[in-house]
PDB file of N, CA, C and O in Angstrom:
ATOM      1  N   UNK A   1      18.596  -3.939 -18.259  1.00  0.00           N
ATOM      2  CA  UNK A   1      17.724  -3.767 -17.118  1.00  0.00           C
ATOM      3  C   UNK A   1      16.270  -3.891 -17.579  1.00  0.00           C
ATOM      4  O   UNK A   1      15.814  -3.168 -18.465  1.00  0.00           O
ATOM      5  N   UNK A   2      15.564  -4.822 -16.954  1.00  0.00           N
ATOM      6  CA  UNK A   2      14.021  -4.949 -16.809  1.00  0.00           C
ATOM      7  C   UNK A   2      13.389  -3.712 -16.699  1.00  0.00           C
ATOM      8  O   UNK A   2      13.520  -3.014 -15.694  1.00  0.00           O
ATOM      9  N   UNK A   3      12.543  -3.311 -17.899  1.00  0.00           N
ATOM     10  CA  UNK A   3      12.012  -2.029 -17.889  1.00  0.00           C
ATOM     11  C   UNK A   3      10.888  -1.712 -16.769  1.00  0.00           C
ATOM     12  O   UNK A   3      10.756  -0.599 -16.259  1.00  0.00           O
ATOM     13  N   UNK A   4      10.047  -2.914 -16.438  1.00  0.00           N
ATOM     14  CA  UNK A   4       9.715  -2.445 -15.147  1.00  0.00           C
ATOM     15  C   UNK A   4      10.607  -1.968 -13.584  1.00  0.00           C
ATOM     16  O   UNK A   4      10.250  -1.286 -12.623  1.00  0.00           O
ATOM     17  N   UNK A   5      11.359  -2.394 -13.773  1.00  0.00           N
ATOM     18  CA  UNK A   5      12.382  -2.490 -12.630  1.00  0.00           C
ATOM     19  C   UNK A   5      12.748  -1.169 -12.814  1.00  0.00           C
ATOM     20  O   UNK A   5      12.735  -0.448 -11.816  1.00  0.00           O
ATOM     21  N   UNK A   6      13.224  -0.478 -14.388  1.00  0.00           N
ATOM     22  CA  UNK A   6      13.657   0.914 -13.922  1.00  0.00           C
ATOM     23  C   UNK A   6      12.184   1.666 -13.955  1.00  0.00           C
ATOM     24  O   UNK A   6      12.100   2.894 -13.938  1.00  0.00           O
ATOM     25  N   UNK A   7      11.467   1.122 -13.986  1.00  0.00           N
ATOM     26  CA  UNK A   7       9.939   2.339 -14.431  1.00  0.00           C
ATOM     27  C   UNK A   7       9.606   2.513 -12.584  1.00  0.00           C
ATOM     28  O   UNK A   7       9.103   3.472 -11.998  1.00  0.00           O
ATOM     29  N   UNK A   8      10.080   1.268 -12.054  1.00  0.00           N
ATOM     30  CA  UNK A   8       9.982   1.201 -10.652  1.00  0.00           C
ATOM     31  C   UNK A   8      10.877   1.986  -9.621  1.00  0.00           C
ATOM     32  O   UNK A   8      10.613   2.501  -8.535  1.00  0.00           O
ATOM     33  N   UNK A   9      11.890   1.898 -10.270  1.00  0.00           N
ATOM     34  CA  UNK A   9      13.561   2.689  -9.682  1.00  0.00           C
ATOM     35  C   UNK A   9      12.781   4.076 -10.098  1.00  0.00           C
ATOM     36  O   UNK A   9      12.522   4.740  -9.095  1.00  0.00           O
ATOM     37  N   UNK A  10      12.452   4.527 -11.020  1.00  0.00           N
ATOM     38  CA  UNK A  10      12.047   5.822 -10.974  1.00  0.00           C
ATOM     39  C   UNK A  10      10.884   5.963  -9.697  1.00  0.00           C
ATOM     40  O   UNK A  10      11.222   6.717  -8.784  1.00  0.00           O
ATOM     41  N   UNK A  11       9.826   5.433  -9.602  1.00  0.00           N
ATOM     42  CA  UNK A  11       8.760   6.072  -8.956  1.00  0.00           C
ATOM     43  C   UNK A  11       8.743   5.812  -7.808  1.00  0.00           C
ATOM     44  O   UNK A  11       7.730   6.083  -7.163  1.00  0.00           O
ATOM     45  N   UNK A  12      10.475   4.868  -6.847  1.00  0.00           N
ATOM     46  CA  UNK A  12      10.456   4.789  -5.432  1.00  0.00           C
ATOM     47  C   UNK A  12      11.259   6.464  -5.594  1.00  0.00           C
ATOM     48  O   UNK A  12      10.835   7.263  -4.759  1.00  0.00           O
ATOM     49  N   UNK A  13      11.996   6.846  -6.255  1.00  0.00           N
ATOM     50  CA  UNK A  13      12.967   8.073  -6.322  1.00  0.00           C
ATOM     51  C   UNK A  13      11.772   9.060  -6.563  1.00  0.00           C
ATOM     52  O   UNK A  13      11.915  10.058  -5.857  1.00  0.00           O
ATOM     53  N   UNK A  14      11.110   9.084  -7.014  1.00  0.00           N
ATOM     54  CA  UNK A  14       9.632  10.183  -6.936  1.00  0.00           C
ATOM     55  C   UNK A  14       8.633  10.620  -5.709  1.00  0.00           C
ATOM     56  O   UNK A  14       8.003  11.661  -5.518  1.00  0.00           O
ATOM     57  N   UNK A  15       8.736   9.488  -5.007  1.00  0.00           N
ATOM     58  CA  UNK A  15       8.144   9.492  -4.128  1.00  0.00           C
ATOM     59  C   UNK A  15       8.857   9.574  -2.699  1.00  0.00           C
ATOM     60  O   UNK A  15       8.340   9.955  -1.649  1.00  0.00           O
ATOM     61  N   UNK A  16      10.368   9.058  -2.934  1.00  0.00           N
ATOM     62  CA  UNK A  16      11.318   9.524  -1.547  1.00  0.00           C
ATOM     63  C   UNK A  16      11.218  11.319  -1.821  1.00  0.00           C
ATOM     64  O   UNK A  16      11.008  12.111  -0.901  1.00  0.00           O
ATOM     65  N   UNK A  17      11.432  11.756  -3.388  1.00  0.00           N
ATOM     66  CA  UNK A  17      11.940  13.384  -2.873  1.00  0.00           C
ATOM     67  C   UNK A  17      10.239  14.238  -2.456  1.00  0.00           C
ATOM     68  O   UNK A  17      10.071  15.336  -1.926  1.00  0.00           O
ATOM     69  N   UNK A  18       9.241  13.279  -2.916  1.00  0.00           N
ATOM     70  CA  UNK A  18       8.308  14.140  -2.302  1.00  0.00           C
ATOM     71  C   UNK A  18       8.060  14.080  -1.559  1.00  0.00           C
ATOM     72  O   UNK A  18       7.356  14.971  -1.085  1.00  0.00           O
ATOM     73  N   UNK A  19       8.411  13.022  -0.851  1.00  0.00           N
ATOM     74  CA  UNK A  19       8.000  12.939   0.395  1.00  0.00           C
ATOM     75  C   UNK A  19       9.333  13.416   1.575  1.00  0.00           C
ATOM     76  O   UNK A  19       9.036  13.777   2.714  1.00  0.00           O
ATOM     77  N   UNK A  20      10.189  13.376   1.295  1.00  0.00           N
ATOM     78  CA  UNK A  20      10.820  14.366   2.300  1.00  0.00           C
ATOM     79  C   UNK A  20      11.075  15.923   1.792  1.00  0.00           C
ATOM     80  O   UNK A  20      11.895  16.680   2.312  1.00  0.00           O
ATOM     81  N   UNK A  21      10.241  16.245   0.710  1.00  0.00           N
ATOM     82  CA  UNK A  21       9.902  17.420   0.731  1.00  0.00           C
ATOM     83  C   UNK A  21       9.131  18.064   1.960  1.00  0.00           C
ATOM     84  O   UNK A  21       9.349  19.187   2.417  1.00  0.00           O
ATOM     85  N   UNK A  22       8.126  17.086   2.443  1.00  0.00           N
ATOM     86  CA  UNK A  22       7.824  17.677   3.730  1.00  0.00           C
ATOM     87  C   UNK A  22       8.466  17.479   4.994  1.00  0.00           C
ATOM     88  O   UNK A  22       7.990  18.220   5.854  1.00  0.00           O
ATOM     89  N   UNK A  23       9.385  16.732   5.400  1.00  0.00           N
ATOM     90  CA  UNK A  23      10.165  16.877   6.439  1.00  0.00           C
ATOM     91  C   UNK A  23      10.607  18.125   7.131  1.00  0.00           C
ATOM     92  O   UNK A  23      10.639  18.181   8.360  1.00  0.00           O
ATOM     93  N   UNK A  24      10.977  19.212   6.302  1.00  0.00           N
ATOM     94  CA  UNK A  24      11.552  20.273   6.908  1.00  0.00           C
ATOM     95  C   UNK A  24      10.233  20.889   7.340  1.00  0.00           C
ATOM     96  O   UNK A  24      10.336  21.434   8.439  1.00  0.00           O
ATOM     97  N   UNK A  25       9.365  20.941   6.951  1.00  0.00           N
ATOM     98  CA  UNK A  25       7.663  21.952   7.339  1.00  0.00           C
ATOM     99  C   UNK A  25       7.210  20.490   8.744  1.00  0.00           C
ATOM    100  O   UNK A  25       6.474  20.688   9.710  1.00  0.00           O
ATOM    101  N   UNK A  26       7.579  19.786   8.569  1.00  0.00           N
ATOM    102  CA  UNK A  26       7.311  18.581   9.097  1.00  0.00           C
ATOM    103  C   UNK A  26       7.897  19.084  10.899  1.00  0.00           C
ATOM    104  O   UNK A  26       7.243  19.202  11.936  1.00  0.00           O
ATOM    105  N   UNK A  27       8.973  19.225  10.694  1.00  0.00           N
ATOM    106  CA  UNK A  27       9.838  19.548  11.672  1.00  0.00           C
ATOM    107  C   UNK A  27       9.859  20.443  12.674  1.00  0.00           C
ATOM    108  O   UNK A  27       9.841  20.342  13.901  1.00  0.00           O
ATOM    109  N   UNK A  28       9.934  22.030  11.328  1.00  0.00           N
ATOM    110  CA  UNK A  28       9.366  22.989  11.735  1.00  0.00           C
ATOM    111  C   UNK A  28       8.167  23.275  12.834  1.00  0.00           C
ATOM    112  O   UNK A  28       8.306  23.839  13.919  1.00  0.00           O
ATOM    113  N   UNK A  29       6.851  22.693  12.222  1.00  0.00           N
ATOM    114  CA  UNK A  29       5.720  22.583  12.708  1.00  0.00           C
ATOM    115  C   UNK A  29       5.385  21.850  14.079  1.00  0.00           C
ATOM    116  O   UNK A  29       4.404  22.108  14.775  1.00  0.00           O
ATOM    117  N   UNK A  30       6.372  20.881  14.359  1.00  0.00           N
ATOM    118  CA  UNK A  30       6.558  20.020  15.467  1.00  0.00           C
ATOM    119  C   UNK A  30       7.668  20.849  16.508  1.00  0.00           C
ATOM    120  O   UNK A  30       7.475  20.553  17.687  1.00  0.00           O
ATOM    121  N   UNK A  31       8.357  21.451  16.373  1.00  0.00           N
ATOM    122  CA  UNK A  31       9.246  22.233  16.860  1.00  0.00           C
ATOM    123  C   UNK A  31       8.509  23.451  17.336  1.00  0.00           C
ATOM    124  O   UNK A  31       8.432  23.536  18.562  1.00  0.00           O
ATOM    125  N   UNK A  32       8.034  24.270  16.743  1.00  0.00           N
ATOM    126  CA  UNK A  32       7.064  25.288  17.320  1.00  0.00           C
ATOM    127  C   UNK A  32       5.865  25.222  18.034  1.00  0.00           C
ATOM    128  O   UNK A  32       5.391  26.015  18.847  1.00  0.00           O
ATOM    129  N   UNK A  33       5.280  23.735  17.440  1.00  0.00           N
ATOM    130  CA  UNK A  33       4.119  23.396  17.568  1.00  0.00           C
ATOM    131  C   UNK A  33       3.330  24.404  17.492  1.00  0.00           C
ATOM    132  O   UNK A  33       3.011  24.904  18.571  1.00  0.00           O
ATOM    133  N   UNK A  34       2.879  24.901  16.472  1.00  0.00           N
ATOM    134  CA  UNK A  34       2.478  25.362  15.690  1.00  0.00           C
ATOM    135  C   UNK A  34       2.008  25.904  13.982  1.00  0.00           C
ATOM    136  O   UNK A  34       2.781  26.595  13.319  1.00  0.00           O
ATOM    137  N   UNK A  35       1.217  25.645  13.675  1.00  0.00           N
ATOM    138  CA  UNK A  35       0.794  25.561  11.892  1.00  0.00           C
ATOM    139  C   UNK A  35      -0.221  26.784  11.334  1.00  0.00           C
ATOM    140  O   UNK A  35      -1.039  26.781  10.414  1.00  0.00           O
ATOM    141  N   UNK A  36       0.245  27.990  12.430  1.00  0.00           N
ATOM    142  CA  UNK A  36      -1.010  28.553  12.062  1.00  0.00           C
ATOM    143  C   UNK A  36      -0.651  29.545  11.039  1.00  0.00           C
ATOM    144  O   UNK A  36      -1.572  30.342  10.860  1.00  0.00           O
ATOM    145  N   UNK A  37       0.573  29.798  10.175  1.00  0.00           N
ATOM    146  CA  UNK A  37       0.589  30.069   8.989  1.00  0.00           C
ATOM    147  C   UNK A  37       0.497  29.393   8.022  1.00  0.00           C
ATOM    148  O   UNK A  37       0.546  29.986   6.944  1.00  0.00           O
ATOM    149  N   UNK A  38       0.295  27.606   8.017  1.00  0.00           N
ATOM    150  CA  UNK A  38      -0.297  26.783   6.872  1.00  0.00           C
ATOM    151  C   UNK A  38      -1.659  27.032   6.617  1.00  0.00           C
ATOM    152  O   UNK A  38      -2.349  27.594   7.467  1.00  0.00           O
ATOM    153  N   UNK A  39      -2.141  26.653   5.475  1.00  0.00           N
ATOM    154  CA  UNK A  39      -3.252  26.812   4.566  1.00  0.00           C
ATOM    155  C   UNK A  39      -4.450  25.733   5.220  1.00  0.00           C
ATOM    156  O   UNK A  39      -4.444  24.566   4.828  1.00  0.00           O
ATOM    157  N   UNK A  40      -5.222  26.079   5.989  1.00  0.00           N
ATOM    158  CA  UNK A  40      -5.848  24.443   6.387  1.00  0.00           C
ATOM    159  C   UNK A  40      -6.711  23.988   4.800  1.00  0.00           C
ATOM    160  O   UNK A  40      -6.433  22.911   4.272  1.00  0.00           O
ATOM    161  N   UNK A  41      -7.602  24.802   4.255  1.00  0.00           N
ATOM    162  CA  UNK A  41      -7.951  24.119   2.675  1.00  0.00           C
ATOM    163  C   UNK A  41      -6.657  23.225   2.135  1.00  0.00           C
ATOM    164  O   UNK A  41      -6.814  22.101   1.658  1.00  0.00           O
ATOM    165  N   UNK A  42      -5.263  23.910   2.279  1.00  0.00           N
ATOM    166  CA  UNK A  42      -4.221  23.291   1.379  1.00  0.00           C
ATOM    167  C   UNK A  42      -4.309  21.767   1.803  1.00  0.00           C
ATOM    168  O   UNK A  42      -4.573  20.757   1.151  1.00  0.00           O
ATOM    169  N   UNK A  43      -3.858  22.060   3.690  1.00  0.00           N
ATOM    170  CA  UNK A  43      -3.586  21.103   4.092  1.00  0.00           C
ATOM    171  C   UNK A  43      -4.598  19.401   4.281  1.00  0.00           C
ATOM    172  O   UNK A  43      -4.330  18.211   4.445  1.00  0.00           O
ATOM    173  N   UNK A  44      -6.130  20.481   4.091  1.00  0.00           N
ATOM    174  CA  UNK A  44      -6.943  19.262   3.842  1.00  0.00           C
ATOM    175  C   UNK A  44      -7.525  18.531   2.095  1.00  0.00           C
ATOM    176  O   UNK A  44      -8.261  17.565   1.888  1.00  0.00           O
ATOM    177  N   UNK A  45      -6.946  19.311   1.259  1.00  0.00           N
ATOM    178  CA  UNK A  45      -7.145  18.841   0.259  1.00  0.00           C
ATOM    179  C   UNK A  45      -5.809  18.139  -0.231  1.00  0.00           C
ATOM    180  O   UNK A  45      -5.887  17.135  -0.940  1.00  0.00           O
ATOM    181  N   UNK A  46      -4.764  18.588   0.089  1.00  0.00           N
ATOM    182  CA  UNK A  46      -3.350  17.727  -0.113  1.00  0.00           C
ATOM    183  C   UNK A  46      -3.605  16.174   1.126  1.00  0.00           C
ATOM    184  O   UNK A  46      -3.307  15.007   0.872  1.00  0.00           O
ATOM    185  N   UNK A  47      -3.930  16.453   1.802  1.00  0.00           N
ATOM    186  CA  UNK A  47      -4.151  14.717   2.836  1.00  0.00           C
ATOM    187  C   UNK A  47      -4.663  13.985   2.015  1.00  0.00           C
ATOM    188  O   UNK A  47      -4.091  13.007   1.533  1.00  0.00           O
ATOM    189  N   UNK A  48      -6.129  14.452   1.664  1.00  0.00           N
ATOM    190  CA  UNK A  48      -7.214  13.900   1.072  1.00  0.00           C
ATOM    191  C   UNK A  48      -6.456  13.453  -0.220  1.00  0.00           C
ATOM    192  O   UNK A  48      -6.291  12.248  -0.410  1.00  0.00           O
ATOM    193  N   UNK A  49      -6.090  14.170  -0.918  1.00  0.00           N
ATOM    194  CA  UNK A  49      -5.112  14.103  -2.283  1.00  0.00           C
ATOM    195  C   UNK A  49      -3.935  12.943  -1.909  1.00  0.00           C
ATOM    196  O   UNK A  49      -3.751  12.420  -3.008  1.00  0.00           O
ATOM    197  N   UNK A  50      -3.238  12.412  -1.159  1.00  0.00           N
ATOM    198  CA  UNK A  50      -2.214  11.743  -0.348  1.00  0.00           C
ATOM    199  C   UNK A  50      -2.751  10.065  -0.188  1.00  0.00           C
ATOM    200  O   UNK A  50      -2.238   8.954  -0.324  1.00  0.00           O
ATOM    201  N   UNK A  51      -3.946  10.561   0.143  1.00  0.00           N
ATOM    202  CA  UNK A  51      -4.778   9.145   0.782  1.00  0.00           C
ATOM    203  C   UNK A  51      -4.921   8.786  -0.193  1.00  0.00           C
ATOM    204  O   UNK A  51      -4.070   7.913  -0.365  1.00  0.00           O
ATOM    205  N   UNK A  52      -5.958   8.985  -1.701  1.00  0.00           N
ATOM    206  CA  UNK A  52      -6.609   8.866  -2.552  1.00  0.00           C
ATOM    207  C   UNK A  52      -4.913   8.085  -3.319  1.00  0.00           C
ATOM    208  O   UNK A  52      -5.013   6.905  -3.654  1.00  0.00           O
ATOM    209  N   UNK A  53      -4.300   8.388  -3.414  1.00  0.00           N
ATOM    210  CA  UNK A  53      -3.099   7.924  -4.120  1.00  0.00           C
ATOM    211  C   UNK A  53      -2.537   7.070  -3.571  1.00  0.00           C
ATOM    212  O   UNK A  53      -1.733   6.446  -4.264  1.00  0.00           O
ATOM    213  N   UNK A  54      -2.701   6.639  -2.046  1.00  0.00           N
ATOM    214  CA  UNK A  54      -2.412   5.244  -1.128  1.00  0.00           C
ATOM    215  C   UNK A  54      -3.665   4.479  -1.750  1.00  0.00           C
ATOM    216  O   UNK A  54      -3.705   3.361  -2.263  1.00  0.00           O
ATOM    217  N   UNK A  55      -4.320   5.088  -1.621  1.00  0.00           N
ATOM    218  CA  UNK A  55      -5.591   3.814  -2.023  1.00  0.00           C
ATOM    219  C   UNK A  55      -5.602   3.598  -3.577  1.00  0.00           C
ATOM    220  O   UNK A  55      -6.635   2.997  -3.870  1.00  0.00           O
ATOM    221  N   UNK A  56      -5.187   3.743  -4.174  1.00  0.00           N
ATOM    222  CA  UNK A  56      -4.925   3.751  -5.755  1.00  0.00           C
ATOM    223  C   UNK A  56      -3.553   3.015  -5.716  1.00  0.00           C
ATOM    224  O   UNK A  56      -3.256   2.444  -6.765  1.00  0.00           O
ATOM    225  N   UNK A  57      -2.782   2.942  -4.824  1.00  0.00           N
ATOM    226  CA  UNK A  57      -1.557   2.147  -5.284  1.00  0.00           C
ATOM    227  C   UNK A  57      -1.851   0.727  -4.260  1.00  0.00           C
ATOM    228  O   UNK A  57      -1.216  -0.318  -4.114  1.00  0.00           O
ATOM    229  N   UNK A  58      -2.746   1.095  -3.833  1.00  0.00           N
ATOM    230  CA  UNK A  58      -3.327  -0.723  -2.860  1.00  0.00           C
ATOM    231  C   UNK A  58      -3.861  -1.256  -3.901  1.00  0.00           C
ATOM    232  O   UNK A  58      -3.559  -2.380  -4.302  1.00  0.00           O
ATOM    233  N   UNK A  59      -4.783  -0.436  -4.492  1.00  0.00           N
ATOM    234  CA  UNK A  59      -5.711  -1.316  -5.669  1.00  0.00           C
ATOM    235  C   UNK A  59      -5.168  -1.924  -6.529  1.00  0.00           C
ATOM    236  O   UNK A  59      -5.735  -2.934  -6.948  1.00  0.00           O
ATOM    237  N   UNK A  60      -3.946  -1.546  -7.064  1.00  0.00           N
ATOM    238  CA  UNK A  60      -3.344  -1.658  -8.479  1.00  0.00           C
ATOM    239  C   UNK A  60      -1.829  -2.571  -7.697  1.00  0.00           C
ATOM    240  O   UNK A  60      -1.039  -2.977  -8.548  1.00  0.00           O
ATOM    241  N   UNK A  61      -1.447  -2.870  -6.247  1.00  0.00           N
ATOM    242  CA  UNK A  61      -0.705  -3.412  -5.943  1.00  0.00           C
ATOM    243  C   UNK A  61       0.415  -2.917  -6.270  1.00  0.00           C
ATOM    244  O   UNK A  61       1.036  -3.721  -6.966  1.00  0.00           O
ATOM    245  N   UNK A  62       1.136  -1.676  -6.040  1.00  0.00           N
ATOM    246  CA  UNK A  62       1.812  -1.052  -6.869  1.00  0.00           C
ATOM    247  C   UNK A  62       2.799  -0.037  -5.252  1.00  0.00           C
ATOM    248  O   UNK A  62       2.532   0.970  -4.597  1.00  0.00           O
ATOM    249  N   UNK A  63       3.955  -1.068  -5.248  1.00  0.00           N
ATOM    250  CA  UNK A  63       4.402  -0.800  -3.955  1.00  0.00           C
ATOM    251  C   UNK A  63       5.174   0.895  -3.709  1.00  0.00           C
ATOM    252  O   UNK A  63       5.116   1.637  -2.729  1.00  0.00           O
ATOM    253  N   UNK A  64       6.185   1.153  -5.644  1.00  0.00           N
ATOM    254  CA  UNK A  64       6.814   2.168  -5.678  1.00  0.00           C
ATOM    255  C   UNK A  64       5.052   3.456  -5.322  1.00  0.00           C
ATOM    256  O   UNK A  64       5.217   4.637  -5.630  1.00  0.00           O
ATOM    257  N   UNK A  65       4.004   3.154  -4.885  1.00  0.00           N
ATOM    258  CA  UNK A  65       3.323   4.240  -4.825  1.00  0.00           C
ATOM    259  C   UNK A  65       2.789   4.327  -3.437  1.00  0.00           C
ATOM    260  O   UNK A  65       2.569   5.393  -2.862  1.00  0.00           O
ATOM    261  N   UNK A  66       2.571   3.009  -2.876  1.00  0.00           N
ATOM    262  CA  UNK A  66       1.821   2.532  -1.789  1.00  0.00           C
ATOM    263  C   UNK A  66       2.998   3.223  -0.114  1.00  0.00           C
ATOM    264  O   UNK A  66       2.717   3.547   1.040  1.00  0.00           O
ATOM    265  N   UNK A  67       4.116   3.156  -0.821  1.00  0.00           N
ATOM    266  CA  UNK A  67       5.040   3.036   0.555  1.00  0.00           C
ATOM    267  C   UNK A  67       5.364   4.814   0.720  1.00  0.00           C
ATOM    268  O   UNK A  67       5.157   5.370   1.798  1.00  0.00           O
ATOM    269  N   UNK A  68       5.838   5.503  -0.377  1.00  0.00           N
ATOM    270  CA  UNK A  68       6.022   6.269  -0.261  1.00  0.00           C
ATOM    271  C   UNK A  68       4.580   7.573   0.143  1.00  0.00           C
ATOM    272  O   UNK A  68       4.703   8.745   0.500  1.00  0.00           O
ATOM    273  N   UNK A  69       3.591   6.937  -0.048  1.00  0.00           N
ATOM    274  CA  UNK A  69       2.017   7.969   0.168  1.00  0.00           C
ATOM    275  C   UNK A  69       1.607   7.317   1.717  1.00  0.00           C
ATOM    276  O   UNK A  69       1.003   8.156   2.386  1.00  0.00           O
ATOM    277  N   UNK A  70       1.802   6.030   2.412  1.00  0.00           N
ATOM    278  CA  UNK A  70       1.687   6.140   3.567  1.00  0.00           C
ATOM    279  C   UNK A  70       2.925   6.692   4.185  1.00  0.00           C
ATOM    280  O   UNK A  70       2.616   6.678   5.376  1.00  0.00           O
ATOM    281  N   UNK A  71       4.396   7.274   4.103  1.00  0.00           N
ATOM    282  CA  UNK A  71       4.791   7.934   4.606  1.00  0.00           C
ATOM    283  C   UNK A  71       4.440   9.726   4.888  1.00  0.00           C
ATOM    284  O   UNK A  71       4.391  10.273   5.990  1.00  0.00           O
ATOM    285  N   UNK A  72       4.250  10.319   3.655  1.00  0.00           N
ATOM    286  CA  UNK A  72       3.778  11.391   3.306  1.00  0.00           C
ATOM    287  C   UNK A  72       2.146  11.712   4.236  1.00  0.00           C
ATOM    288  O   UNK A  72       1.798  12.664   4.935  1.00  0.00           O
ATOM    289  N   UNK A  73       1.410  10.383   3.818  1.00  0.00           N
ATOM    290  CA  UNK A  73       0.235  10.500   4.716  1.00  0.00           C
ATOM    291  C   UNK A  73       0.366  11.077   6.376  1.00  0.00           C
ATOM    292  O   UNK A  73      -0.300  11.894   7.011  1.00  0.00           O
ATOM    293  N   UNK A  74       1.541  10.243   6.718  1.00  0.00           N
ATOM    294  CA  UNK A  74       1.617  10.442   8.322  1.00  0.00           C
ATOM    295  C   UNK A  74       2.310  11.821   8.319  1.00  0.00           C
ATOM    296  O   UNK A  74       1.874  12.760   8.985  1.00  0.00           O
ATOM    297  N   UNK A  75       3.247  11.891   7.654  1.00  0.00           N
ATOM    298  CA  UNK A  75       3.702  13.911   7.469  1.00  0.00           C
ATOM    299  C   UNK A  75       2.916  14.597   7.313  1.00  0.00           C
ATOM    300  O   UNK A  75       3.023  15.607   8.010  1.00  0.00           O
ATOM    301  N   UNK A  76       2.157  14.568   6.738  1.00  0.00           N
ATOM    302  CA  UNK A  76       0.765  15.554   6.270  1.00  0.00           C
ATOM    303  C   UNK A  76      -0.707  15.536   7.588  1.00  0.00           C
ATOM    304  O   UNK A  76      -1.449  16.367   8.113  1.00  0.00           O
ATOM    305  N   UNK A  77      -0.461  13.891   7.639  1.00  0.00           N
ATOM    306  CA  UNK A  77      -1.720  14.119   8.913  1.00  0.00           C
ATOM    307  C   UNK A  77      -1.088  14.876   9.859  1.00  0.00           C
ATOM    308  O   UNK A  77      -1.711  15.835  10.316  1.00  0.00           O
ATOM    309  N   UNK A  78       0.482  14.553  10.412  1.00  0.00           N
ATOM    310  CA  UNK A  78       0.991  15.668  11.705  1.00  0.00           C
ATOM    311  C   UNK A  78       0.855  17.066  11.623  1.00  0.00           C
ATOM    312  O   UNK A  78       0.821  17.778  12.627  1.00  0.00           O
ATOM    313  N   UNK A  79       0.779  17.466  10.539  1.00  0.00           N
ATOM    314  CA  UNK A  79       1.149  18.846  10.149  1.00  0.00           C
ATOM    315  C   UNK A  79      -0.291  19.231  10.388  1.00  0.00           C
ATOM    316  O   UNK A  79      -0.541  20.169  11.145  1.00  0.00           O
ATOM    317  N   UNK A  80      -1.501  18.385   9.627  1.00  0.00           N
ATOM    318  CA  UNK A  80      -2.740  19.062   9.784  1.00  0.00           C
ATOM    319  C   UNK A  80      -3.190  18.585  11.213  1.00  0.00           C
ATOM    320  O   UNK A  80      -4.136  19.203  11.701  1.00  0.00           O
ATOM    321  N   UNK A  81      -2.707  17.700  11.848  1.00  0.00           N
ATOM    322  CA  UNK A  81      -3.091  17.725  13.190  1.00  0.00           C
ATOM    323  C   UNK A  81      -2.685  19.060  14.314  1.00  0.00           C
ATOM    324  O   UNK A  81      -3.471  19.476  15.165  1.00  0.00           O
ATOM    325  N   UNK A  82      -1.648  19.459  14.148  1.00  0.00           N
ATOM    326  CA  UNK A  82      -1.443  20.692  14.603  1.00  0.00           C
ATOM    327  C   UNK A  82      -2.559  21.828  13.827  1.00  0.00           C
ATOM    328  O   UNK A  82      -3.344  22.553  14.438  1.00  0.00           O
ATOM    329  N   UNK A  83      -2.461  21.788  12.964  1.00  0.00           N
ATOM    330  CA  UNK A  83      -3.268  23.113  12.577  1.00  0.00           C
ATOM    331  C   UNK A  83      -4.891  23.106  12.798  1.00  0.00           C
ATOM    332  O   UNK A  83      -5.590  24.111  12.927  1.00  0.00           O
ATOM    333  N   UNK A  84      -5.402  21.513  12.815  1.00  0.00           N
ATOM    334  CA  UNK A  84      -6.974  21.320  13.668  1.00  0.00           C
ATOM    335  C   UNK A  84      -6.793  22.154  14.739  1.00  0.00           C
ATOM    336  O   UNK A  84      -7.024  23.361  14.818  1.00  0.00           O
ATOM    337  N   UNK A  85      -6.141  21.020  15.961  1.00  0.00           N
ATOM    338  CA  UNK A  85      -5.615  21.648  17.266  1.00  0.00           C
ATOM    339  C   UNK A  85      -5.565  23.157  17.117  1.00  0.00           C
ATOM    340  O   UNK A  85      -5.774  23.729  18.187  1.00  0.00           O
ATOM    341  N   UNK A  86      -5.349  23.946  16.098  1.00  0.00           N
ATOM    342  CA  UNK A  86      -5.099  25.698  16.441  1.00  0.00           C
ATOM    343  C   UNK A  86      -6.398  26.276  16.513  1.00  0.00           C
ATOM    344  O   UNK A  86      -6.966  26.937  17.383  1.00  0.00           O
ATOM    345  N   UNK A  87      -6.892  25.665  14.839  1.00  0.00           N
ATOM    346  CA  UNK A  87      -8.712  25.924  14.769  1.00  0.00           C
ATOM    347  C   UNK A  87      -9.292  25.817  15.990  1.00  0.00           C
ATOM    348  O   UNK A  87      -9.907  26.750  16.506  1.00  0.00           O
ATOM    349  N   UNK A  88      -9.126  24.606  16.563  1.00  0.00           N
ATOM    350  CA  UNK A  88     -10.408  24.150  17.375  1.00  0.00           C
ATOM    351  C   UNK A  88      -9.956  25.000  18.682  1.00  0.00           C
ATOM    352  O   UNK A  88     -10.700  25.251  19.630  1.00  0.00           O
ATOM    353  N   UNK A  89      -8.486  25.433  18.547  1.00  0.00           N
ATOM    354  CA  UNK A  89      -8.650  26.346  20.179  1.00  0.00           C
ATOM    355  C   UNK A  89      -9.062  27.572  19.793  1.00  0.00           C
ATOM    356  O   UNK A  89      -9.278  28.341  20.730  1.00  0.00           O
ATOM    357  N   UNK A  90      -9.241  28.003  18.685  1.00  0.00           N
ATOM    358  CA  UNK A  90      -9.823  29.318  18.237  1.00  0.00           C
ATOM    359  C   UNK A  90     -11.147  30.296  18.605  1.00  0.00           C
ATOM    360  O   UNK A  90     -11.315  31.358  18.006  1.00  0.00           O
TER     361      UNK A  90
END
């Protein structure tokens, strides 16, 4: 096996379990509609942290990073979109 190919097989498998690591908070949060026991610092420095690693795997053309951080991106923006929405009715 082409060592890129498994260096690649690893980092689509890195990025599926982190990223449906948030599914269940994902869910949760959409189901209650509500986030107002998440961290908003967490939740805005993990986005920001999310993006920065989409845009680092555009640059470098680097798909095992690119596909799995715009999924995560849109999990993470929902989650902090609910928890704006709580702030701002505050």
């Amino acid at each position: 096996m082409n060592d890129i190919v498994l260096i690649d097989a690893i980092g689509y498998i890195a990025g599926l379990l982190t990223t449906v690591a948030f599914l269940p908070q994902v869910i949760k949060t959409w189901r209650s509609r509500s986030a107002r026991d998440l961290s908003l610092a967490m939740l805005l420095i993990f986005t920001i942290g999310v993006l920065c690693w989409l845009l680092y795997g555009i640059a470098i053309n680097r798909w095992p990073i690119i596909l799995p951080n715009i999924v995560t991106f849109l999990l993470t923006g929902t989650i902090l979109f609910f928890k704006m929405r709580e702030v701002f009715r505050s």
